[in-house]
C-alpha positions as CSV (number, residue, x, y, z in Angstrom):
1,X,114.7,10.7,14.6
2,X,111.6,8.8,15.4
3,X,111.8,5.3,17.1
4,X,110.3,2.4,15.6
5,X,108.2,0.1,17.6
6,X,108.6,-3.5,17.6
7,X,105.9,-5.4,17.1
8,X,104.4,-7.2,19.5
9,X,103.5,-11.1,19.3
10,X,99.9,-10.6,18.3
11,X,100.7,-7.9,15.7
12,X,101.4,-9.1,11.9
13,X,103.6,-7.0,10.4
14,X,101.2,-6.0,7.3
15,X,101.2,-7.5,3.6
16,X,101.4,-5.9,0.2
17,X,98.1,-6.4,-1.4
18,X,98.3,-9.4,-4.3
19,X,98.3,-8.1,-7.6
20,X,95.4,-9.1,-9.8
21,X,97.3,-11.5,-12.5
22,X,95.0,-10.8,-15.2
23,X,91.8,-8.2,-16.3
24,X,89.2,-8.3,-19.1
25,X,87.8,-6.4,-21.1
26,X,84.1,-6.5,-21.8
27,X,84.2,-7.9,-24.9
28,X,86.6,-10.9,-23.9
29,X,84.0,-11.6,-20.7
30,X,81.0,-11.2,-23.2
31,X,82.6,-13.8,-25.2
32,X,83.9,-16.6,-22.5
33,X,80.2,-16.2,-21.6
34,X,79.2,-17.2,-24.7
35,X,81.4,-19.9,-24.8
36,X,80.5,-21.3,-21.7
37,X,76.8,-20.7,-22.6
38,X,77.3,-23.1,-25.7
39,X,80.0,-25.8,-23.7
40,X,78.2,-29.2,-24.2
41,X,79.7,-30.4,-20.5
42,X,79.9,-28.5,-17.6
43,X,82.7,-26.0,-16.8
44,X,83.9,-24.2,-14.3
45,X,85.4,-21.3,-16.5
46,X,88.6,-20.7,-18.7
47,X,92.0,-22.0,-18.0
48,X,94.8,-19.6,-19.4
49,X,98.4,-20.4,-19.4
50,X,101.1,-20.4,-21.6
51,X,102.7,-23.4,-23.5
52,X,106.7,-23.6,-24.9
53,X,106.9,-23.6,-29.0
54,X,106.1,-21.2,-32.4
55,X,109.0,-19.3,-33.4
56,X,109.0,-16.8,-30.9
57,X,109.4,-19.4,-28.0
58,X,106.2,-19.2,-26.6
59,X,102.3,-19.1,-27.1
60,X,99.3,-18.5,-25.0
61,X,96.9,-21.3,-24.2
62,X,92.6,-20.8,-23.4
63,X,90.9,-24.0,-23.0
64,X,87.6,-25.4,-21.2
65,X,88.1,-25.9,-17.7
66,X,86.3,-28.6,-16.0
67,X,87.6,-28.3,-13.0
68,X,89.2,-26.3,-10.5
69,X,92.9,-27.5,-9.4
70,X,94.3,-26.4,-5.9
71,X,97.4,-25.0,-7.9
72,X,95.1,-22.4,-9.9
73,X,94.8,-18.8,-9.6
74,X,91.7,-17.6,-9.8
75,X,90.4,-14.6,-11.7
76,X,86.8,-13.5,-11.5
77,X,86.3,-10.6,-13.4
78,X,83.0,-8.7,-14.9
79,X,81.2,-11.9,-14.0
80,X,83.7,-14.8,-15.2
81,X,85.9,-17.0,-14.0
82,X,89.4,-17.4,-15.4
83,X,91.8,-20.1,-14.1
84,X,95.4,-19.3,-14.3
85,X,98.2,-21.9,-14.9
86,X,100.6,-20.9,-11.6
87,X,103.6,-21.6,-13.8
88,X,102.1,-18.8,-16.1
89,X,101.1,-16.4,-13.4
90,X,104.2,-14.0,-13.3
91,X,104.2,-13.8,-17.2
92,X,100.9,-13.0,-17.4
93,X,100.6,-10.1,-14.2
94,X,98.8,-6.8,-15.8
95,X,97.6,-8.3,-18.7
96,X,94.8,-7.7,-20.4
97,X,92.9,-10.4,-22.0
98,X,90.7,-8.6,-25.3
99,X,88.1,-10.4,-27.9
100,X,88.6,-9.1,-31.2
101,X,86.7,-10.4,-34.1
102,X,87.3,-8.6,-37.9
103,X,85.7,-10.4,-41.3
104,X,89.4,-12.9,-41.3
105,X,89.5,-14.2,-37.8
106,X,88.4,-13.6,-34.2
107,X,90.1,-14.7,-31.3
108,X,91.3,-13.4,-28.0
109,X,94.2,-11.0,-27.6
110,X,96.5,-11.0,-24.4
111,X,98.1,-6.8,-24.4
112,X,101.0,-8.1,-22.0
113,X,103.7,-6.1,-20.6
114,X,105.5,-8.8,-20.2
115,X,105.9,-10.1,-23.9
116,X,109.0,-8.7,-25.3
117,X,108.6,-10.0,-29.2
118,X,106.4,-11.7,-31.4
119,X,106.6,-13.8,-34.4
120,X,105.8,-12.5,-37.8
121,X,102.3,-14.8,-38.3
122,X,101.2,-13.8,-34.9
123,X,100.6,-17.1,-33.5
124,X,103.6,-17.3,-30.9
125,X,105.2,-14.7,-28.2
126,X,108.5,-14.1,-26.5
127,X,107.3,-13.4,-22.7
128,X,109.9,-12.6,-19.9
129,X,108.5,-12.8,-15.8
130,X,107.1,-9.9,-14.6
131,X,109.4,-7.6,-12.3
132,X,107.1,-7.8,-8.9
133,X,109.9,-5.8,-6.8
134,X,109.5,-3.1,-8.8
């Protein structure tokens, strides 16, 4: 049976590595380039988060953000910057934020692990909190 040293007062005992909330794909960072290409103000990036209503409960939010609050997480990824709600952040951890754009509609798609149902019309989510112990 080994014996397990105790640390000493300078040591820190060492942390598990953050995971990263959120990932793009290239066509999602192509596009929030675009958009922030064409934004008549200046803006610091996206803000993502999620918002309470639809008929599944819940829906995503993606909106201009024109400035950075202490409370955000902050995504940079393939050369944007996405701000994260923190009251979103643990239903949004591993998702994948898509661009998809057909001859109906184009908009951005979140493939969540976290969301557990969705409305018929597509325009609400149910989302549950990730499991970070896991």
């Amino acid at each position: 049976m080994s014996e397990m040293t105790p640390l000493s007062n300078t040591e820190k005992p060492a942390r598990r590595q953050r995971p990263q909330v959120m990932r793009l794909t290239d066509a999602a960072a192509s596009r929030v380039k675009d958009l922030m290409s064409r934004a008549d103000s200046e803006i610091v990036g996206l803000r993502v988060g999620i918002k309470n209503g639809g008929c599944a409960g819940q829906s995503y939010t993606v909106e201009y953000a024109h400035d950075l609050k202490a409370s955000d997480e902050v995504i940079e990824d393939k050369g944007v910057k996405i701000l994260i709600d923190p009251k979103a952040v643990l239903f949004l951890l591993g998702t994948e934020m898509d661009y998809k754009a057909d001859k109906m509609q184009a908009q951005f798609v979140f493939n969540n692990p976290n969301q557990i149902s969705a409305c018929g019309c597509g325009e609400s989510v149910e989302l549950v909190p990730a499991n970070i112990d896991g």
